[in-house]
Backbone bond lengths (Angstrom), bond angles and torsions (degrees), N, CA, C in turn:
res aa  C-N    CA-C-N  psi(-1)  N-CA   C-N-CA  omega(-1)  CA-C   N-CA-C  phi
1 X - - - 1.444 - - 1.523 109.03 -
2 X 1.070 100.80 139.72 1.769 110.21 175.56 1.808 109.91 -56.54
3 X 1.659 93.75 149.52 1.048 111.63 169.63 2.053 109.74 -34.78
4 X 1.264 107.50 -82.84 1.494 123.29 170.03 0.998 114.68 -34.14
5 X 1.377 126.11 -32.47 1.772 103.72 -160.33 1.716 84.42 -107.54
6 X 0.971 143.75 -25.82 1.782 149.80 -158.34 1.611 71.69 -66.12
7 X 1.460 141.18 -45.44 1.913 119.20 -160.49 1.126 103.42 -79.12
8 X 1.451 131.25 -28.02 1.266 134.10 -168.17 1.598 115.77 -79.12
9 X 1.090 132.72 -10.62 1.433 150.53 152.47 1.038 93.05 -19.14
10 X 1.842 125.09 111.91 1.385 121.60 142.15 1.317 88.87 99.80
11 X 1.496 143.03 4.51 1.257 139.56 129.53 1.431 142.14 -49.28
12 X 0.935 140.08 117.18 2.055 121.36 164.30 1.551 95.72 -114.18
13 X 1.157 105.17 -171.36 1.295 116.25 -161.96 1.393 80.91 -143.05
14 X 1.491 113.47 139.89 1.850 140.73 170.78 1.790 113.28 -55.86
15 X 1.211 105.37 79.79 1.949 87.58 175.82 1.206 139.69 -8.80
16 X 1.956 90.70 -49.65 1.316 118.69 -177.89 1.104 112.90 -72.95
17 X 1.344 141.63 -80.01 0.851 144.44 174.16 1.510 139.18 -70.47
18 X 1.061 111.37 -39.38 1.878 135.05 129.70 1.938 80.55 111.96
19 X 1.504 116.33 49.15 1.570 105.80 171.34 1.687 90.84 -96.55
20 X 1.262 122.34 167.27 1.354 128.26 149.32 1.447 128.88 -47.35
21 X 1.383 123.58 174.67 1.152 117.82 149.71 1.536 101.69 167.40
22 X 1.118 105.29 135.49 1.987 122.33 162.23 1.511 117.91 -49.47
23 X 1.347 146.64 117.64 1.248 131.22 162.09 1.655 89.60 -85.09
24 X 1.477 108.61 -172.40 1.403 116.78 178.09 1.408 91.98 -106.59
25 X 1.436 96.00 168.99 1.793 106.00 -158.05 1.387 104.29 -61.76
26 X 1.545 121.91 169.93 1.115 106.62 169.45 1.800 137.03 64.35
27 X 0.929 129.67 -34.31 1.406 152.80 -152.30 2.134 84.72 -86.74
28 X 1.713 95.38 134.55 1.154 94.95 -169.43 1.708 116.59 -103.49
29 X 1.792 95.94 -6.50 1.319 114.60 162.55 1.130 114.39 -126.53
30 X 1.573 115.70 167.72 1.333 111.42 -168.94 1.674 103.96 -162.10
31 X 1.299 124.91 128.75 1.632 132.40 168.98 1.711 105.23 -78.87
32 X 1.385 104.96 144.94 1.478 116.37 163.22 1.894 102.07 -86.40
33 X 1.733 100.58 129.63 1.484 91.42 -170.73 1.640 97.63 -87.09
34 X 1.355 119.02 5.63 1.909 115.07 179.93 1.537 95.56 -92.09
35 X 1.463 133.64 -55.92 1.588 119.36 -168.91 1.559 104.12 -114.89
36 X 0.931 126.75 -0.56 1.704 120.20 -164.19 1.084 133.10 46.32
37 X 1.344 118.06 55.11 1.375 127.21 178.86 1.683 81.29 -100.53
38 X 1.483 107.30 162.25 1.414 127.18 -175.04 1.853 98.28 -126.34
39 X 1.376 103.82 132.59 1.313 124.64 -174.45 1.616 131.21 -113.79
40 X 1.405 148.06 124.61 1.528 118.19 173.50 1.351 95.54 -84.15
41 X 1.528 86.66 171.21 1.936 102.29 -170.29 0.982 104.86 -126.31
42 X 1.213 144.39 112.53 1.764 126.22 148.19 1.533 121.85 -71.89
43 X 0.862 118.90 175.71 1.647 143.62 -178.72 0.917 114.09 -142.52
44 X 1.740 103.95 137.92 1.490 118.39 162.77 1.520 107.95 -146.34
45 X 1.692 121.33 102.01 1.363 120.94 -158.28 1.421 98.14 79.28
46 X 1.528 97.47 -139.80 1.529 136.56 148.91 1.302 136.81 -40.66
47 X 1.431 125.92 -46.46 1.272 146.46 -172.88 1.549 117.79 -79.44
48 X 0.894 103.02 100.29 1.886 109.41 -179.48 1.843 114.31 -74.19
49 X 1.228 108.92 139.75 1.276 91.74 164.31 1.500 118.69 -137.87
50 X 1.409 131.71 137.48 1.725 117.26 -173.06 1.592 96.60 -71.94
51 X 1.405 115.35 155.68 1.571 132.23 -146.97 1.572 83.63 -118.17
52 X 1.705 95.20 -85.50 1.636 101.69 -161.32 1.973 97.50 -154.15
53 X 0.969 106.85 139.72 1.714 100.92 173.74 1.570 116.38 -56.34
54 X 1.446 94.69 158.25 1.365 106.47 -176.78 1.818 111.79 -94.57
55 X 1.609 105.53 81.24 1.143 115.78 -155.85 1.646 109.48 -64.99
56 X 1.604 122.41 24.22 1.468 117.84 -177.50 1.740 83.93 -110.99
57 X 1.266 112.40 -25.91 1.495 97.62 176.42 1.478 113.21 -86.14
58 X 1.116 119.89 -23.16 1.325 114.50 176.51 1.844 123.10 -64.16
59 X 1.190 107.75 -51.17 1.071 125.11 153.80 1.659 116.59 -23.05
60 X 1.631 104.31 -61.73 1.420 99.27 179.17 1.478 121.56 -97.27
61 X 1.484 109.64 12.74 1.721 111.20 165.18 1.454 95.38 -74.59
62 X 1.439 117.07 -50.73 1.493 115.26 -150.33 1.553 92.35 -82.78
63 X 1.018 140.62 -48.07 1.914 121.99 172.70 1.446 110.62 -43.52
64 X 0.898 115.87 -46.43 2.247 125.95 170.33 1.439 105.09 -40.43
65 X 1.466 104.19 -53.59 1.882 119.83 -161.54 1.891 82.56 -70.12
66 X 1.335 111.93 -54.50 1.737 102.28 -162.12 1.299 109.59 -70.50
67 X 1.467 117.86 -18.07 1.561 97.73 -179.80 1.359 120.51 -104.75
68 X 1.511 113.07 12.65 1.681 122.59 165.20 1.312 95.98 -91.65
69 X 1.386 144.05 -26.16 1.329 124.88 161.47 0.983 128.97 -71.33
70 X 1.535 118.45 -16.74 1.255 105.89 177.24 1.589 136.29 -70.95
């Protein structure tokens, strides 16, 4: 594995927002600490990957987002 990608081990990158970020090992959910969307993670080894959103949190970002506009 390349120099570059060997640091990135145990990284994903935010759908949403597409910043990086580390979950902690293992951990089967995970928050983006730039927008806070909440993510599942799989594993394999080392290598994390985002699955699918955690659509009970999504749900309640976007009721939050509608009722500061209102």
């Amino acid at each position: 594995m390349e120099k570059g990608k060997q640091s990135r081990v145990g990284e994903v990158r935010c759908p949403y927002c597409f910043s990086r970020f580390r979950p902690k090992a293992g951990v089967e959910r995970a928050s983006c600490p730039n927008c806070g969307w909440e993510w599942y993670v799989s594993w394999k080894g080392k290598l994390a990957k985002i699955r699918k959103p955690v659509w009970e949190s999504w749900e309640q970002q976007i009721t939050e987002t509608q009722q500061k506009e209102d």
